[in-house]
C-alpha positions, 0 to 999 in steps of 0.5 A: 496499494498493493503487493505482489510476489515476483520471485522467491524474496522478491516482493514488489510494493505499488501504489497508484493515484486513481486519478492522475496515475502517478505511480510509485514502486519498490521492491523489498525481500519479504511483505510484512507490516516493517516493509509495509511502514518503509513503502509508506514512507516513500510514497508519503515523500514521493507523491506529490500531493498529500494522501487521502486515502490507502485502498487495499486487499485484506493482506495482514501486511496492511492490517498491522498495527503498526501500519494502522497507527501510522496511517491514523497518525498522517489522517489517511483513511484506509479502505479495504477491500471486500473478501474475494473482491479482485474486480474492486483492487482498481488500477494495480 
């Protein structure tokens, strides 16, 4: 999972299977733990197995608290990725 700035307000969310490729985006005005929680939400309804496993860079978006409740509470595991380690943020 990861984020990237598009324009000024326009932050686009992706997640992608590593395996399968199946892709889910969405886009929302800021990259926050709320936004966060929200993207979650729709990858959780649209993929279509359950999640195992969340990888992501260390942005604080994803270290949340909030974030890290929810993904205890669906038994997803997270795994970020190690500072200044761009070769390791896979298919995004």
């Amino acid at each position: 999972m990861d984020t990237m700035k598009i324009a000024r307000g326009v932050y686009q969310y992706t997640a992608i299977d590593d395996c399968l490729r199946f892709r889910v985006l969405a886009v929302y005005p800021r990259r926050n733990a709320r936004n966060t929680l929200l993207f979650l939400d729709r990858v959780i309804e649209k993929m279509p197995f359950p999640i195992q496993r969340v990888q992501t860079d260390r942005g604080g978006e994803f270290f949340a608290e909030s974030v890290q409740r929810r993904l205890m509470s669906e038994c997803i595991k997270f795994r970020p990725i190690p500072p200044r380690s761009p070769h390791l943020n896979g298919k995004v």
